[in-house]
N, C-alpha and C positions, 0 to 999 in steps of 0.2 A: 645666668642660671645660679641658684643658691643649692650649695652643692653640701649644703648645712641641713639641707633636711632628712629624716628617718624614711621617708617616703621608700616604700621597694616596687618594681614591677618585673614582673613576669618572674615571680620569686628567686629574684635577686636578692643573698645576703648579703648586707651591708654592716662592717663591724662600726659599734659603737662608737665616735666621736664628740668631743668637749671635753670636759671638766675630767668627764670618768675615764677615758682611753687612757689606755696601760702601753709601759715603754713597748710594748710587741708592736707597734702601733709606727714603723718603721717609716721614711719617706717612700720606700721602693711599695709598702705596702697600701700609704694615703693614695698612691697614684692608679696602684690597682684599682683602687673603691671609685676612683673618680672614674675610669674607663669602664666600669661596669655600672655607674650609674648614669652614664652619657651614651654606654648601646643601650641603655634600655630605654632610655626617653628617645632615645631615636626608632627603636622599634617602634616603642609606644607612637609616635608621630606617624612612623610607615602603615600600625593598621589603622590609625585614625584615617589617614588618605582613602586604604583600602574598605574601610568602613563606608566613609562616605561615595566613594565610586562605585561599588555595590549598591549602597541605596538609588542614587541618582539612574544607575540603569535600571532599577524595576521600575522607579517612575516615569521611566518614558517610554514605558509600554502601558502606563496606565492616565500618564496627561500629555495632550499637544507638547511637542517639543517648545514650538514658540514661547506658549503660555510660562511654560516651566523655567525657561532659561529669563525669560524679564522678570519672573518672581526671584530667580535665585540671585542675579544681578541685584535689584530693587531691595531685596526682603534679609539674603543674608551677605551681601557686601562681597561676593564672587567677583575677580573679575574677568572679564569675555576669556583671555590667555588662560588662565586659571580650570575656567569653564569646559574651555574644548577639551583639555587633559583629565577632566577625569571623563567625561562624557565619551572620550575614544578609547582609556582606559580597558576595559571588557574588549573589545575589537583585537587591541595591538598588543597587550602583555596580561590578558583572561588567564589563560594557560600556565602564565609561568608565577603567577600570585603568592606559594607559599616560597619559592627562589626569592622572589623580590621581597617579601616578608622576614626570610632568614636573614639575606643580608642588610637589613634595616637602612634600604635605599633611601639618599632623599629624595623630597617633594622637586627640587631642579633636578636633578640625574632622572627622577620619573618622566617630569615635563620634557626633558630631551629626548628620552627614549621614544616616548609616543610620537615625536614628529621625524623619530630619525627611521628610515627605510627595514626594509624585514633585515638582508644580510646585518646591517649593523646592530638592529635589536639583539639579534641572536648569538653575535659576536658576543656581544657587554652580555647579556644574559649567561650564557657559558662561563665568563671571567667572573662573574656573582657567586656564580655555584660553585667555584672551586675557591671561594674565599677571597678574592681577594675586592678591596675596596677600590669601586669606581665612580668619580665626580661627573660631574654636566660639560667639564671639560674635557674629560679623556673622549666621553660622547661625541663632542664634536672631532677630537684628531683622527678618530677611527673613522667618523663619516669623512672626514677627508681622506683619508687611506684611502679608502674604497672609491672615491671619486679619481682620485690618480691612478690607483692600480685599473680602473677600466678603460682609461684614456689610450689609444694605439698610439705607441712611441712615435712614428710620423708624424700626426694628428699635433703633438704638444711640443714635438719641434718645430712643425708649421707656424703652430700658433706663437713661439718665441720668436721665431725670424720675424714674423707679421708686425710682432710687439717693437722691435728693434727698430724697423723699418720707420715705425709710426714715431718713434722717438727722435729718428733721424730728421723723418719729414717735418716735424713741430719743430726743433729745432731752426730748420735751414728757414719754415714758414716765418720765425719771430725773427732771424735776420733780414726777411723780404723787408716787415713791416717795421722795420726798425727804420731801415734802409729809405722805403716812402714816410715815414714820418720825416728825416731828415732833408731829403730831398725835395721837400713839398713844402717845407717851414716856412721862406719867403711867401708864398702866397697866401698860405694863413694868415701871416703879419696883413700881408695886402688887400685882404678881406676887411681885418680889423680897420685900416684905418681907413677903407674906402667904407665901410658904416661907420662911423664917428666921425665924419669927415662931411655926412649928407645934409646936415645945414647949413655948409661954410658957403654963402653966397657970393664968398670974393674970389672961388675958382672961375675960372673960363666956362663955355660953355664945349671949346673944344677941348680944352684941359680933361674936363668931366668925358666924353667922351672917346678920349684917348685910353683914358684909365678904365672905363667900361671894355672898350677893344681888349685889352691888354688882360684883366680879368677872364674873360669870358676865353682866352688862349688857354691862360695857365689852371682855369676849372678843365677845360678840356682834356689836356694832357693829365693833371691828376685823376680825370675820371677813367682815361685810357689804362693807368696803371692801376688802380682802382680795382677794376673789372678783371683785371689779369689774377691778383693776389685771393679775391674774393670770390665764394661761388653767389653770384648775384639771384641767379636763378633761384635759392632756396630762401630770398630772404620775403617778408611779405609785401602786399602790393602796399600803394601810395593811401591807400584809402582804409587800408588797417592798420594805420600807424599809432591810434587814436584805443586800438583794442588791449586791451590790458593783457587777454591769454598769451600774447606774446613776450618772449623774454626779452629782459631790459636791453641786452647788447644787441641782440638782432635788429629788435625797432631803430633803435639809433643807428647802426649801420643802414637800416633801410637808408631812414630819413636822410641821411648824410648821402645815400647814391642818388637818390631822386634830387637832393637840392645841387650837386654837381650835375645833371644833368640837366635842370632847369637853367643853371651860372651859364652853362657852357653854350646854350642855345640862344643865351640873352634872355632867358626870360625870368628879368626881375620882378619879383610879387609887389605890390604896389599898396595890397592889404598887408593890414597887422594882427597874424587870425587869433593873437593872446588879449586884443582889444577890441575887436572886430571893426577899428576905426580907418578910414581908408587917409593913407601919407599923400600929401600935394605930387601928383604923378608927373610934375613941371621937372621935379627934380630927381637922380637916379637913385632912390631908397632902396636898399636891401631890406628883404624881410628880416629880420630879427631870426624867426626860429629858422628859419634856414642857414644863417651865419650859423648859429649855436649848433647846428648839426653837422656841419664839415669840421669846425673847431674842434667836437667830441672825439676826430678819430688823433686830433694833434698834442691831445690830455698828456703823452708820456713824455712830450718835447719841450714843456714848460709851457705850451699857450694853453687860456683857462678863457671862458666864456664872460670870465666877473671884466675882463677887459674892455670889453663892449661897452660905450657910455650910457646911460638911461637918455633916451631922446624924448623929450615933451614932443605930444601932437600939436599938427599945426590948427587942430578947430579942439575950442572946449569943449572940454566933456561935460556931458549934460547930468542935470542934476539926477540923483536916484528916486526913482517912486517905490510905492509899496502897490497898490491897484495898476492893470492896465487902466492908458486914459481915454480910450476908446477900444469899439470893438471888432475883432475879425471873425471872419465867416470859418467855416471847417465842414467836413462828413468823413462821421463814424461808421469804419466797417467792422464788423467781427466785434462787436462792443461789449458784446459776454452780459454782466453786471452791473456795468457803468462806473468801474473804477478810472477809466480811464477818460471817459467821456464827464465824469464828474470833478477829475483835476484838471481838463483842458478849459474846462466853463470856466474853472476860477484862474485861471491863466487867461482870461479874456478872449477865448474861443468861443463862438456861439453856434450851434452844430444848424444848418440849416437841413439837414437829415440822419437817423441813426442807424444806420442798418444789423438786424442779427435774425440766425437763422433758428436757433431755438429757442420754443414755445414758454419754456418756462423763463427762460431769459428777456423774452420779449415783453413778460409780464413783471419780471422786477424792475425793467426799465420804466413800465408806464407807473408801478405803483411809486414811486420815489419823483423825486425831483422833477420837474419837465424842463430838461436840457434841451429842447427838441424835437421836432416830430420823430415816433419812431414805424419802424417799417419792418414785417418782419419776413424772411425771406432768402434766399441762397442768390450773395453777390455775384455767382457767375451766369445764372438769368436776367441779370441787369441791365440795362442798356443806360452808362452816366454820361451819356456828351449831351444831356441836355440844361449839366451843370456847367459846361465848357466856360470856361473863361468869368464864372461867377467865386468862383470859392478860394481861399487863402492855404488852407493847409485839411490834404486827405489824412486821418490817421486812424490806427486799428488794432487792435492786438490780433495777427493773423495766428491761427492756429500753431501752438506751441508743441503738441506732441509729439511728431515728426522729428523736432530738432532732441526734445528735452534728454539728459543721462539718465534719468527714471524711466525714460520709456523703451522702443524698439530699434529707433534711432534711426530709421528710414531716411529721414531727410525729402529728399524730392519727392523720391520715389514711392511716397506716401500718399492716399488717395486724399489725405486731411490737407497736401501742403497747398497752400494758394497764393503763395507770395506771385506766383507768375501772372492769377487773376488780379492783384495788387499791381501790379505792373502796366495790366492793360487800364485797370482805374482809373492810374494817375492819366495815362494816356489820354484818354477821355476827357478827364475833367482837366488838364495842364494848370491842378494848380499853383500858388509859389514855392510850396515847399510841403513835404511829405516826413509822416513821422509812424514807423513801423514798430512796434516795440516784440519781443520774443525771448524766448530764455537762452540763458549762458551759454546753453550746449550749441544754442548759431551759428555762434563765434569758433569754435573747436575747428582745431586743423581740418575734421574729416569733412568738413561743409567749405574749406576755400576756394571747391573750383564754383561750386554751386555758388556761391555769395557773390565770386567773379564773373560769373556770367549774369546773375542781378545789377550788379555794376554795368557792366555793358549796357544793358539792356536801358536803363535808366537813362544812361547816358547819351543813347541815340534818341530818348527824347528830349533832351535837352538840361539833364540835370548832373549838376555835380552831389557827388553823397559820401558819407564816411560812415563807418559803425564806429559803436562807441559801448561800453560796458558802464553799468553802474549798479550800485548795491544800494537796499532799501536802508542797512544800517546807518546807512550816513545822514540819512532824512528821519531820523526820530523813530526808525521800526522797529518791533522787539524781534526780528529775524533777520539773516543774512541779505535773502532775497536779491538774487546776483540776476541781474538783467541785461540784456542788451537793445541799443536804443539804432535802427537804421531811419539817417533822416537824408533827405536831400534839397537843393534850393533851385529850382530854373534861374530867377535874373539876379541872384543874389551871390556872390562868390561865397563856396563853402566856409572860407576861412574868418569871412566874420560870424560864425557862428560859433560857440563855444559852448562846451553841456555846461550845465549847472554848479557850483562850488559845492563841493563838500563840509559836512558838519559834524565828523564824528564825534563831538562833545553834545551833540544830541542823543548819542548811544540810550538804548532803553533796555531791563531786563525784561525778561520773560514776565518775572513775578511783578513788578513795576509797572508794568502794560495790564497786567490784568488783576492786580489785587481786588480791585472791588469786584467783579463779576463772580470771583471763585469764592468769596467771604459773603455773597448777597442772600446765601441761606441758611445761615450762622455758623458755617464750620470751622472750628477752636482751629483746628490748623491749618488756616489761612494764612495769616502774617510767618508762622515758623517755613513753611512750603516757599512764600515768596522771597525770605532772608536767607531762609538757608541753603533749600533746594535752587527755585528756580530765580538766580540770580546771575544769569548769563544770558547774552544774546542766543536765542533760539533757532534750528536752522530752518532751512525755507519750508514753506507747508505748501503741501500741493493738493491739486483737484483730479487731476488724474482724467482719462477720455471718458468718453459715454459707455465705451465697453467696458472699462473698467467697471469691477461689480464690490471694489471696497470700501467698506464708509470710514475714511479715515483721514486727520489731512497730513498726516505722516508717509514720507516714501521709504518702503523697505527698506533702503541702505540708511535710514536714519533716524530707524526707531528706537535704539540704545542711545543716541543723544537724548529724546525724550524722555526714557526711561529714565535717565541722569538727573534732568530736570525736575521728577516727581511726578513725569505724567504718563497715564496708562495709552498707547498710542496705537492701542488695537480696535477702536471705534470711537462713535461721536454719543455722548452725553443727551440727552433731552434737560438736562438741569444742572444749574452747578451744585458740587457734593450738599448733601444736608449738613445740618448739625451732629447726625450719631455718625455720618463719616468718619472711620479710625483716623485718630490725626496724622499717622507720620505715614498712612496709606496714599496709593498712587490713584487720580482722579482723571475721567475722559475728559478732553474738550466739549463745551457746549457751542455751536453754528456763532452764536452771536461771541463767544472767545476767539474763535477764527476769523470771524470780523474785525475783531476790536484787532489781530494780527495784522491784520492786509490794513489798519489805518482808514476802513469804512466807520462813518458815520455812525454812533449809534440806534441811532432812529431806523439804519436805511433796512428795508424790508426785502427776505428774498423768498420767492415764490417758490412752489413744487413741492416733492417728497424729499426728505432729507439727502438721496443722493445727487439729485441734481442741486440744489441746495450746497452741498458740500463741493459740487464741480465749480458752481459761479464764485465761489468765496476763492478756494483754492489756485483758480486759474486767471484771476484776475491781476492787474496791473494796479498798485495800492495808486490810491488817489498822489498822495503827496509826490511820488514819483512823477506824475505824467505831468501833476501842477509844474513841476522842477523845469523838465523837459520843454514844458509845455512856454513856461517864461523865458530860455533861453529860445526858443524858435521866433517868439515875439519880438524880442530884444533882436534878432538878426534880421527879420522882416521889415521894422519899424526903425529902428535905433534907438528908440530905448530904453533906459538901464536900470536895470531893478536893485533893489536895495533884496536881497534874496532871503537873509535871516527872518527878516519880519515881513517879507510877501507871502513864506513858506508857511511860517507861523500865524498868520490871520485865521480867524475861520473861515470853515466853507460854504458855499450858498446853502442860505438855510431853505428848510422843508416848506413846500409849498406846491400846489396842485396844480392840471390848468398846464395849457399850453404858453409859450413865451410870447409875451406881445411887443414882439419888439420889431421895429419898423425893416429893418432891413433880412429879414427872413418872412414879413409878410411880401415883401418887392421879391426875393428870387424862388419863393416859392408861388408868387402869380403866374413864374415865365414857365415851370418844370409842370406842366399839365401833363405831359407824355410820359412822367416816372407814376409808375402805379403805387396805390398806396397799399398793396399784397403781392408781393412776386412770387 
């Protein structure tokens, strides 16, 4: 603050200073001049707040709030914190405006005030009127006053004994596992050297199986103790080891009970599920990640996982392709738009049927590509065991609503979920292997009995399955787009399967993905929007149910990200901006920018009126994604091994009309006379 200017407000005299000030001009009296010209720019600050919190409440009796609050974000650099405080302003201290004016509050004691309870406003409000100065911090001790003076003295002596207790108990808990990390050391060594030990062919054969006996005792006893120390019950199953919602020490404690209780039963994995290559079962190999999971709980006793040798397989690994080199069969249920059924073709799936049940969906499928015959019609009128024993892999994007955090969050109990008609499908057709894709929210704690009881259920037909989570940012998408992938294999052990590698140095911005679409009708601020706005990954866009009635492919909780971006995320565009677009103004989405999002083709066509239009886009599975998926199921069906950087990066099958003439979907579509071509 230049404390050198003539500047007066709220007619403050300020005596002269520089050159001309006369010895009267005392230090006792410079200090004056500064403290009255530092309340008056702080008044001056206080009605500036109250200036503008005045305005913003007549305007939101005279614009949508929404509308108002993404202009003033957007337009004058508000931020959301900022925003709720003046906007609750008039509500929480209306009344006491010329108090809060006198004492020339600041902008944070205001901001506290309004979030802090009525007693405590009223408190500080009182302390203002009688003079004295109060900060954002006294704000807060007096809301703590008031939270201890309400506490019943019992109540917060309880809660201290509770506190005690619990320090106690953590305490005596890290001498248990001090305790079992000591007492269990030997056997970790004997883990180590019985895997780096698995090629020495000049053991015994009864040697080999002494030391097997003798492992499979001392897994025992450590699982016994194990199970005492730990609540096993809360950790997750065997089959979400693989899901990322879980936290890092839980999964490893899982994985580490489950592989002691394989040790302990003798049951040595004979796959290597980090290669999916199967070890000479002549000899007693330990899996690898199951060693590295008991190791993990022995980290604080000096043993470390890097101990373990690298062990060469005993068959070469086969060379890498970029194309499958032949082709497998597949059927698509719930195909939406054909994102999903358009990365599975180029992962060398060839759909010998497509199933979906709406009309406008059914029509984007036939206008695009022919992956397929398609069918259109509600999967649980179906009858597929006339695919039985013809088909490689069932997959589908089952309706996503049910599970999604944007929506109601039903789960089952939603008339949309039909993973359990997915369930009877597989049944029917027992293909090799099945591939379910649906959103993040599947994966969420509130769905693990439900997902366990999918498990089960799979399982009594004969398959092993895991979920798995993956984001589309890692495949080249300019949005988050968090997925989760449920696959399973009938004759194939899960563990040679592995999802796809990651590529986050394919990351894409927002503005990077779509500069040409948004600059295709000359608007100057294009390149400034894509450099300077929207230069970050974008979050996911959705499509929203049939009920839903908004054209937008923004989810409420994520329209201030857009906002951030430079984009207006309250409807969908028919064009990208013109030329007289104000430059540094915020622009809709055009259907074909949400496309170009989700990693659709630009040629591909979607049929209907702009909302169901905006549903097929938004609720689809991006191609590159299922491509991903789609090569690692291949690779575990087949054996083998993709070169993934440049399978992922090929193009996709290009545009062309016309059913598939291809020999092995004319042969099982001769035998399926009994599946109707309209259900």
């Amino acid at each position: 603050m230049d404390f050198n200017e003539t500047q007066s407000y709220e007619n403050v005299a300020v005596r002269p200073e520089g050159p001309g000030a006369t010895p009267a001009d005392t230090q006792s009296e410079r200090l004056h001049a500064i403290k009255e010209r530092v309340r008056a720019r702080q008044k001056a600050m206080t009605k500036a707040f109250l200036d503008i919190a005045s305005e913003l409440n007549v305007a939101r009796t005279e614009l949508p709030e929404s509308k108002l609050k993404a202009f003033l974000v957007s337009e004058c650099g508000l931020n959301r914190s900022d925003l709720r405080t003046y906007l609750k302003f008039t509500e929480a201290l209306g009344t006491h405006r010329e108090t809060i004016m006198k004492g020339a509050v600041s902008f944070a004691t205001i901001k506290a005030l309004v979030a802090a309870p009525t007693a405590v406003r009223d408190e500080v409000v009182e302390k203002i009127a009688l003079g004295s100065f109060v900060a954002s911090s006294d704000v807060a001790a007096i809301k703590r006053r008031h939270v201890n003076d309400a506490k019943d003295p019992g109540v917060e002596q309880e809660r201290r004994r509770r506190k005690a207790l619990r320090s106690a108990a953590e305490l005596k808990a890290q001498s248990k596992v001090e305790s079992f990390g000591n007492q269990f050391l030997p056997f970790a060594q004997s883990l180590i050297d019985f895997y780096n030990d698995g090629y020495d062919d000049t053991r015994s054969r009864d040697d080999l199986i002494d030391k097997r006996i003798s492992l499979m005792q001392e897994a025992g006893d450590c699982l016994a103790r194990f199970e005492e120390l730990f609540d096993t019950a809360a950790l997750p199953a065997a089959w979400e080891f693989h899901y990322q919602g879980n936290p890092d020490e839980t999964v490893w404690l899982a994985r580490a009970h489950d592989s002691l209780k394989s040790l302990a039963l003798g049951e040595f994995q004979s796959v290597d599920p980090e290669s999916g290559n199967p070890y000479d079962t002549s000899h007693d190999f330990l899996d690898r990640a199951a060693v590295e999971s008991v190791l993990w709980l022995f980290n604080d006793n000096g043993i470390s996982q890097e101990q373990l040798k690298h062990r060469k397989l005993p068959a070469a690994v086969a060379k890498t392709v970029i194309d499958p080199p032949y082709r497998l069969s597949s059927i698509e249920i719930c195909a939406g738009a054909g994102g999903q059924a358009l990365g599975l073709h180029a992962a060398g799936f060839d759909a010998v049927c497509i199933y979906e049940r709406n009309k406008n969906a059914v029509a984007t499928l036939k206008a695009n590509r022919a992956l397929g015959p398609v069918r259109q019609g509600d999967i649980a009128n179906v009858d597929f065991t006339a695919y039985r024993g013809k088909i490689d892999l069932v997959a589908g994007g089952v309706p996503c609503q049910p599970h999604s955090s944007m929506g109601l969050q039903k789960g089952h109990q939603d008339e949309r979920d039909l993973f359990m008609e997915a369930v009877r499908i597989v049944g029917e057709v027992a293909p090799k292997a099945f591939f379910f894709e649906n959103v993040e929210g599947f994966g969420f704690r509130a769905n693990s009995a439900y997902r366990a009881e999918l498990h089960r259920k799979f399982k009594e037909l004969g398959y092993d399955t895991q979920v798995f989570s993956f984001f589309g940012s890692d495949y080249g998408l300019a949005q988050n787009r968090p997925r989760v992938a449920f696959v399973g294999f009938r004759d194939v052990p899960i563990g040679r399967f592995s999802m796809p590698p990651k590529f986050p140095e394919w990351r894409t911005t927002v503005g990077e993905a779509l500069l040409d679409l948004v600059a295709a009708n000359g608007w100057e601020g294009a390149e400034d929007w894509a450099r300077k706005k929207a230069n970050k990954i974008g979050p996911t866009i959705v499509g929203g149910s049939e009920q839903s009635g908004r054209l937008a492919f923004s989810a409420n909780l994520r329209k201030q990200a857009w906002v951030d971006l430079g984009i207006d995320p309250l409807g969908i565009a028919k064009s990208a901006p013109s030329a007289s677009h104000p430059k540094n103004s915020p622009f809709q989405f055009t259907m074909k920018m949400g496309a170009r999002l989700q990693g659709f083709p630009d040629d591909w066509v979607f049929c209907g009126s702009q909302h169901p239009q905006k549903r097929q886009i938004g609720n689809a599975l991006p191609p590159v994604m299922a491509r991903a998926v789609g090569l690692a199921i291949y690779s575990a069906l087949t054996g083998v091994d993709f070169d993934y950087a440049q399978a992922l990066q090929s193009p996709l099958p290009a545009q062309h009309q016309g059913r598939l003439k291809l020999n092995m979907l004319a042969r099982v579509s001769d035998q399926l006379d009994t599946v109707p071509d309209h259900c």
